[in-house]
C-alpha positions as CSV (number, residue, x, y, z in Angstrom):
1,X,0.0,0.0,0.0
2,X,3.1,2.4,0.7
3,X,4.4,1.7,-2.3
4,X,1.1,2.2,-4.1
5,X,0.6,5.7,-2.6
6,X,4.5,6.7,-3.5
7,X,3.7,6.1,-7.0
8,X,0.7,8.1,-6.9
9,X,2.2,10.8,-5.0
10,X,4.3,10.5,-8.2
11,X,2.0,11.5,-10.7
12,X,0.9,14.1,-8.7
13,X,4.3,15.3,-8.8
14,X,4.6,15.2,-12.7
15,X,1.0,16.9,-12.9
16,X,1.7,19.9,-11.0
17,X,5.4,20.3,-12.7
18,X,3.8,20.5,-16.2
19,X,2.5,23.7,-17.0
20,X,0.7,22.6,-19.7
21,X,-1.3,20.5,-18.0
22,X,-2.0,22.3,-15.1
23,X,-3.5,25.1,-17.5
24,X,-5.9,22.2,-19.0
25,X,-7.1,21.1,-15.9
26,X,-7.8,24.6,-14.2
27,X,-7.2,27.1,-17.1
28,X,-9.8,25.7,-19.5
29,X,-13.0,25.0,-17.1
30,X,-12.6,28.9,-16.0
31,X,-12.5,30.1,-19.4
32,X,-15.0,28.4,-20.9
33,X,-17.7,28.9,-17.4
34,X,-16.7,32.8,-18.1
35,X,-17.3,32.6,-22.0
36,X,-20.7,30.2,-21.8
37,X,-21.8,32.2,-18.8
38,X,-22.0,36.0,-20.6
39,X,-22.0,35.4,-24.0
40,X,-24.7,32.5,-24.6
41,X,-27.1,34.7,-23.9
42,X,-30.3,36.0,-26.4
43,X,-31.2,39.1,-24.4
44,X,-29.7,42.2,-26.5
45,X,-28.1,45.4,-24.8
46,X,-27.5,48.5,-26.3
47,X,-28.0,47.4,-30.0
48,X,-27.6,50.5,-32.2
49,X,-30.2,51.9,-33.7
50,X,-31.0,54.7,-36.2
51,X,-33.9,57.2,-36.3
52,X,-36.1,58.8,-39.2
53,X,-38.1,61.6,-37.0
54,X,-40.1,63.5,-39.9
55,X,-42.1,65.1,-37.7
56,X,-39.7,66.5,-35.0
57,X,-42.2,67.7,-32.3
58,X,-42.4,67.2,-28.7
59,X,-43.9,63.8,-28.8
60,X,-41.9,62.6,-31.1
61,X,-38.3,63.7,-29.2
62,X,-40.6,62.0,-26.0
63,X,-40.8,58.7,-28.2
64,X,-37.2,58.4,-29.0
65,X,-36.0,59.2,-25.5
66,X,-38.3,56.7,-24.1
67,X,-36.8,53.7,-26.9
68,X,-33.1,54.7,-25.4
69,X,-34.1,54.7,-22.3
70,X,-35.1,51.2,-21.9
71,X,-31.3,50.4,-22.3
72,X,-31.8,47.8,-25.1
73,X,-31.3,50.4,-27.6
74,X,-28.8,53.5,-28.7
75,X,-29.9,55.7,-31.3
76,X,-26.6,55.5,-32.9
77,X,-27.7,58.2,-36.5
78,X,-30.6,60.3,-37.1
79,X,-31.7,60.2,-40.3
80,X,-32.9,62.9,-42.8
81,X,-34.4,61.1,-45.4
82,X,-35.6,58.0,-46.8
83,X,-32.9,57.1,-49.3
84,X,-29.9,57.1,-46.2
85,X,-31.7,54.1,-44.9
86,X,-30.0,51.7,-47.1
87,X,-26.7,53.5,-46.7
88,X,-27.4,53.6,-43.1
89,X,-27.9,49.3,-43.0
90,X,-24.7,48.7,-45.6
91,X,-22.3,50.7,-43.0
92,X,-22.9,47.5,-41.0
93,X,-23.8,49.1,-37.2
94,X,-27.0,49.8,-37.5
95,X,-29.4,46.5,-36.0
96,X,-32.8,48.6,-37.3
97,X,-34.4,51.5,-37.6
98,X,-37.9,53.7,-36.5
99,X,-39.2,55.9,-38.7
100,X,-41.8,58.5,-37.1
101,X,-44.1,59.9,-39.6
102,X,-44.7,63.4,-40.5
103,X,-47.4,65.1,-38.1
104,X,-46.7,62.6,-35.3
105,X,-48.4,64.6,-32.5
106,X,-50.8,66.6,-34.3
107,X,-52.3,63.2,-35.9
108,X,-52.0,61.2,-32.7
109,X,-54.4,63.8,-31.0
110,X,-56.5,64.7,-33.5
111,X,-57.2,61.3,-35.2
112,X,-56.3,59.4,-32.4
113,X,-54.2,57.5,-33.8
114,X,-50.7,57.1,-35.9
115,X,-48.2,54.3,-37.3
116,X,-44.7,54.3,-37.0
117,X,-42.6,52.1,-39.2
118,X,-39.7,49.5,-37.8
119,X,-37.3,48.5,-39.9
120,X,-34.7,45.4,-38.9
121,X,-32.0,44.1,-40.5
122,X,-32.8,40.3,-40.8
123,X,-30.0,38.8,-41.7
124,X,-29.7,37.5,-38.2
125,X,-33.1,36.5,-37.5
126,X,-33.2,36.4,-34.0
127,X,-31.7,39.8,-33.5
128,X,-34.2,41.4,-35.5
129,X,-37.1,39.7,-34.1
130,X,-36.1,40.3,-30.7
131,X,-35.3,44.1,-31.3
132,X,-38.8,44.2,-33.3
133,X,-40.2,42.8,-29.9
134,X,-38.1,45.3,-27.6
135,X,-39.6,48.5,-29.8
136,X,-43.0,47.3,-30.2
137,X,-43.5,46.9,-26.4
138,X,-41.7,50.2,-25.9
139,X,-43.8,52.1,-27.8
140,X,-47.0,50.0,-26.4
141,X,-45.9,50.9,-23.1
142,X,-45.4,55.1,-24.4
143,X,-49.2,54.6,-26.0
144,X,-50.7,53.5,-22.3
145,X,-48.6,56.7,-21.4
146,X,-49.8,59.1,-22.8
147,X,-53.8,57.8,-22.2
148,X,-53.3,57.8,-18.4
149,X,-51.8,61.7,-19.0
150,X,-54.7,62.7,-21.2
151,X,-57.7,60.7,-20.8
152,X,-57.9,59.5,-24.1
153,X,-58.3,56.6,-26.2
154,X,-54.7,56.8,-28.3
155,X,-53.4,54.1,-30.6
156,X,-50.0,54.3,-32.1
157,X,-49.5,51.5,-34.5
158,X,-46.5,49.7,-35.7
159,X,-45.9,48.4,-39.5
160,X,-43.1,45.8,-39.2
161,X,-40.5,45.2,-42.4
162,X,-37.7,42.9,-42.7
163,X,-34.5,43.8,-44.5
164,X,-32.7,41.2,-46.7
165,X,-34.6,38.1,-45.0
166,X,-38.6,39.0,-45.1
167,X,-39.4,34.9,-44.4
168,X,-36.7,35.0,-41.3
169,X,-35.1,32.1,-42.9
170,X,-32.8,31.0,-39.8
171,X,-30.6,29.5,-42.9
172,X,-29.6,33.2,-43.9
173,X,-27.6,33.1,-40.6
174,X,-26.5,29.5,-40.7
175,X,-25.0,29.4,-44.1
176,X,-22.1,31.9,-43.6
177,X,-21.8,31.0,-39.8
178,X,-21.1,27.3,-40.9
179,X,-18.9,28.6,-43.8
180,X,-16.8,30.2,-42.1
181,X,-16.3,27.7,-39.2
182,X,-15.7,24.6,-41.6
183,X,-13.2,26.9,-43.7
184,X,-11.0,28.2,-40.1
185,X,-10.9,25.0,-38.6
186,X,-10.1,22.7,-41.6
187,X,-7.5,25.2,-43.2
188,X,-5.9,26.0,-39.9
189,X,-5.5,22.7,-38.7
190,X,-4.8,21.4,-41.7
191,X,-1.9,23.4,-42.2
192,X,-0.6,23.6,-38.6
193,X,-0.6,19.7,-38.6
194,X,1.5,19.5,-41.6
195,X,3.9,22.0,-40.3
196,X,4.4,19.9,-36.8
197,X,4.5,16.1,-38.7
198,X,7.5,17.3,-40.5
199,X,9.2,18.5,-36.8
200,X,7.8,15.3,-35.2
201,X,9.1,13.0,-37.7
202,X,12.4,14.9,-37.9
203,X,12.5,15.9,-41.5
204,X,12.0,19.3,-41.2
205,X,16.1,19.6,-41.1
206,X,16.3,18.4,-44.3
207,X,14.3,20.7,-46.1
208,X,16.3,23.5,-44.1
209,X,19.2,22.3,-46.1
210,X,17.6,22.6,-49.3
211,X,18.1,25.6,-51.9
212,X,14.7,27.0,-50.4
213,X,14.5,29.8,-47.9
214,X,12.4,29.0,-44.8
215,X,9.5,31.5,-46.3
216,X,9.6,29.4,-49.4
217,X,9.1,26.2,-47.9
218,X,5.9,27.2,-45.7
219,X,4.5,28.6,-48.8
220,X,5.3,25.5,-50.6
221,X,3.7,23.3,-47.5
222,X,0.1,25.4,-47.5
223,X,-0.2,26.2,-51.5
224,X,-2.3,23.2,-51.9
225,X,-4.5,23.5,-48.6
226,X,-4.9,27.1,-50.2
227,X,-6.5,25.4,-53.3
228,X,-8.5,22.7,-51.5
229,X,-10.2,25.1,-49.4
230,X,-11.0,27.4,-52.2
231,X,-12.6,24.8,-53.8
232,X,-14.3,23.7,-50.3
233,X,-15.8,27.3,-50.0
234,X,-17.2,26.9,-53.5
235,X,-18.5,23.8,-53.0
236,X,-20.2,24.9,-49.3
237,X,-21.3,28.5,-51.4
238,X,-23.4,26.7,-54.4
239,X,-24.9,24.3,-51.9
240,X,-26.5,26.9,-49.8
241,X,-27.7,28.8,-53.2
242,X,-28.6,25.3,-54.8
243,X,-30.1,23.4,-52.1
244,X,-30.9,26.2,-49.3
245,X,-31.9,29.3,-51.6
246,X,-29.1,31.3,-50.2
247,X,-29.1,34.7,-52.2
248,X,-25.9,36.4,-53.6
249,X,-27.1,39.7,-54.3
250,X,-23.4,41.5,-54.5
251,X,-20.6,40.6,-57.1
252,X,-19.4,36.6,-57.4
253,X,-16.1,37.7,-58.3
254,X,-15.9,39.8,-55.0
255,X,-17.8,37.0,-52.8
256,X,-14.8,34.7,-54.6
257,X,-11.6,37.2,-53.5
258,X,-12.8,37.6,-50.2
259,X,-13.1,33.3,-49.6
260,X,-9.5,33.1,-50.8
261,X,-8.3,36.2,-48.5
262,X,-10.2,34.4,-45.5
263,X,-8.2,31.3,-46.6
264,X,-4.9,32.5,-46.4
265,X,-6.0,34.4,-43.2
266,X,-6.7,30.8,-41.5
267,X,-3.9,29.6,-42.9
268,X,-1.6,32.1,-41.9
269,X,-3.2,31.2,-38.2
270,X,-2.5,27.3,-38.6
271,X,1.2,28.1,-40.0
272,X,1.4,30.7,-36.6
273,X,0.1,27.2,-34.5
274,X,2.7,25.1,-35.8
275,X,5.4,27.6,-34.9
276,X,4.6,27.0,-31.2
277,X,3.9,23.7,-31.1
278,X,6.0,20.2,-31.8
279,X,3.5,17.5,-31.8
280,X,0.6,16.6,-34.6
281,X,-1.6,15.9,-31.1
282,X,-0.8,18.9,-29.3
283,X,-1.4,21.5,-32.8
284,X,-4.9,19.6,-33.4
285,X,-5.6,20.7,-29.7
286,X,-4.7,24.1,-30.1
287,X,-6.4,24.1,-33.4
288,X,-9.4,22.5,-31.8
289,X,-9.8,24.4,-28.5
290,X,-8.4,27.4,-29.4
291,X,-10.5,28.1,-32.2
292,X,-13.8,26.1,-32.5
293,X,-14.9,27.7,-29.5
294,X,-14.0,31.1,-29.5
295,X,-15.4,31.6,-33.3
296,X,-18.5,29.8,-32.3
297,X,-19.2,32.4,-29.1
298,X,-17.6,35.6,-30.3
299,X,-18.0,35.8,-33.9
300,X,-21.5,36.9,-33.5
301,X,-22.7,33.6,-35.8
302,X,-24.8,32.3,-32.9
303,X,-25.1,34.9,-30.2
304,X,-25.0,38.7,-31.0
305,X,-21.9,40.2,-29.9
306,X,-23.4,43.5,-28.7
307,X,-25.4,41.4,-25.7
308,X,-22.0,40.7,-24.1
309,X,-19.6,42.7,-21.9
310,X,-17.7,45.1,-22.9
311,X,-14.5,43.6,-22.8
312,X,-16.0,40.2,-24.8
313,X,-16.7,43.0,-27.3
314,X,-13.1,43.5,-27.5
315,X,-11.7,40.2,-27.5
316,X,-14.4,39.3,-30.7
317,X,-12.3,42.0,-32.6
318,X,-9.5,39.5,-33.0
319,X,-11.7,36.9,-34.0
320,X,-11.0,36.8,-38.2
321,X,-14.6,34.7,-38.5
322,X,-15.9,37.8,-37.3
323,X,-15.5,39.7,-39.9
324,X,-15.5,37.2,-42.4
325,X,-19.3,36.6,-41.3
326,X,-19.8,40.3,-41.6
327,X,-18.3,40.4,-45.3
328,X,-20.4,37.1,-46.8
329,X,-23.7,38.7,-44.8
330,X,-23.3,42.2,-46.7
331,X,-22.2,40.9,-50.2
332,X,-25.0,37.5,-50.2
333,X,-27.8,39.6,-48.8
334,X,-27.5,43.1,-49.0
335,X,-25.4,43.4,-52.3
336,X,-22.4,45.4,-50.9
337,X,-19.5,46.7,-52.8
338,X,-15.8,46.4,-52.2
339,X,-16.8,50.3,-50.8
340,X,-18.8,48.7,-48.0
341,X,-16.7,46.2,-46.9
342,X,-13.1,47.9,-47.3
343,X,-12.5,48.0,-43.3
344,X,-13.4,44.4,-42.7
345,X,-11.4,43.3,-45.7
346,X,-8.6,45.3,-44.4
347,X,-8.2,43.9,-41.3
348,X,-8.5,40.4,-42.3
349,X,-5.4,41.6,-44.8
350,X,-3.6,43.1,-42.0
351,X,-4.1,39.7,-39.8
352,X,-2.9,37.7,-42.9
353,X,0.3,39.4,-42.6
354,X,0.5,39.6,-38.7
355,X,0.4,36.2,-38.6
356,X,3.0,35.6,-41.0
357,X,5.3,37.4,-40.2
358,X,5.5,36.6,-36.3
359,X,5.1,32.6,-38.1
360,X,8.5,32.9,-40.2
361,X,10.0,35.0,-37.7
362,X,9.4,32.0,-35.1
363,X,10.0,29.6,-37.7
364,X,13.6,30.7,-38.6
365,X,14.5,30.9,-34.8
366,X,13.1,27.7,-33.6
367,X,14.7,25.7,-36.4
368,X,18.2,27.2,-37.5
């Protein structure tokens, strides 16, 4: 029995001296409990919002205070006319937007009645129909208001429109979501596994000693996971237009460019993986872990990132999917240009060379 609890003692020994391990056991549950625990959540905060106030009289000013007071919503642009409304939805921030009529008070008291308009982007379903349920019993709850203050029988009525998904399809949000998951986490780990085989099995030396420079032969390793994914992304695009009636309003050709940009972005990641890591098991992990989750909760394909905290808001900057997401949304369903896109496609661009460069710098000092 002595000898059976010195062994044991043992282990414990080898646990608590490997780092590594000891940041699976008690790292990972805290992450994850502090990720599930604020960001799987469908109750929206603060979504931005934009207003078209035609009317601009007291009650008016009264209804709009009242929508960003409930804390749900910022009015984030007031509009001047119809025609910025489209412009305001391409820019990508705004979640919906009221329009007030002209006349609001003056027909509200003398008709007893009025209709204001909501407008939601639906590209993501859920948000829209939540925010449309936020406004609707915002405005219900101004209506009852205003009777109690004047003793009269008031109606204001709301006329409901979804933007770029009128049936709600739930597959509108799916489709790119999935695409951009499969297309991270096969090209990543993918390439980061092919990287660390050639450490593990010891062969890596030998193409050091070839005519190639160390750049040369990680471009060499990934060219044809670059090809295979492209032709992954096209197969994954013409099945959601094919088979799930997923629109491309916007340019194929741009839709196309900005697949193979995302490509080399999660390939650039898997090459970065395989720089700090030695073993097939160990990059499929990082690959794995470090990336299935994270896209899944702070890419804003499941759960909208403006109902987390502030600093989850943050971290989902550094999250490429995220922008991808936002890039195939704009071009399938609202038709954007390269001119409404520009800032996510920069910053997937300036990842893609982040991540290289800190790769072959780490490459070159690990393996000389």
């Amino acid at each position: 029995m002595h000898q059976f609890l010195v062994f044991v003692r043992k282990e414990f020994y080898h646990i608590f001296r490997d780092k590594r391990t000891l940041l699976i056991l008690f790292g990972m549950p805290v992450v994850q409990i502090i990720l599930f625990g604020f960001a799987i959540t469908n109750e929206i905060r603060e979504a931005k919002i934009a207003v078209l106030d035609q009317s601009h009289d007291y009650y008016s000013r009264r209804l709009t205070d009242k929508l960003v007071a409930s804390g749900y919503l910022i009015t984030d642009q007031y509009l001047q006319s119809n025609n910025q409304v489209e412009t305001a939805f391409k820019a990508g921030e705004i979640k919906m937007v009221v329009v007030i009529p002209a006349k609001f008070g003056e027909d509200f008291f003398h008709q007893k009645k009025v209709t204001v308009q909501l407008l939601a982007d639906a590209g993501d379903p859920n948000t829209a129909t939540t925010l449309l349920n936020y406004a609707t019993a915002i405005i219900s709850s101004y209506q009852q208001e205003l009777e109690l203050q004047n003793n009269l029988p008031l109606t204001i009525n709301t006329t409901v429109r979804m933007r770029y998904n009128p049936a709600l399809k739930s597959v509108f949000l799916f489709v790119p979501g999935v695409m951009t998951l499969i297309l991270l986490l096969v090209s990543a780990m993918m390439t980061s596994i092919t990287i660390t085989r050639e450490k593990e099995l010891g062969t890596m030396e030998i193409l050091l000693v070839s005519p190639l420079p160390p750049a040369m032969i990680i471009i060499g390793k990934v060219m044809p996971y670059i090809l295979l994914a492209f032709v992954n992304a096209v197969i994954i695009l013409s099945m959601g237009v094919g088979i799930f009636g997923m629109p491309i309003k916007g340019s194929i050709l741009l839709l196309l460019l900005e697949c193979v940009l995302f490509v080399l972005t999660s390939l650039s990641l898997g090459i970065l993986i395989s720089t700090v890591t030695n073993t097939q098991q160990t990059a499929m992990m990082a690959s794995m872990m470090g990336l299935l989750m994270p896209t899944v909760l702070l890419s804003g394909f499941i759960f909208p990132v403006e109902s987390m905290p502030e600093p989850l808001q943050v971290l989902s900057n550094v999250m490429p999917a995220k922008w991808f997401i936002i890039i195939l949304k704009d071009i399938m369903l609202k038709g954007a240009g390269l001119r409404d896109i520009w800032l996510q496609t920069g910053i997937l661009a300036g990842m893609t060379l982040f991540f290289l460069g800190i790769s072959i710098r780490n490459f070159k000092i690990r393996l000389n």
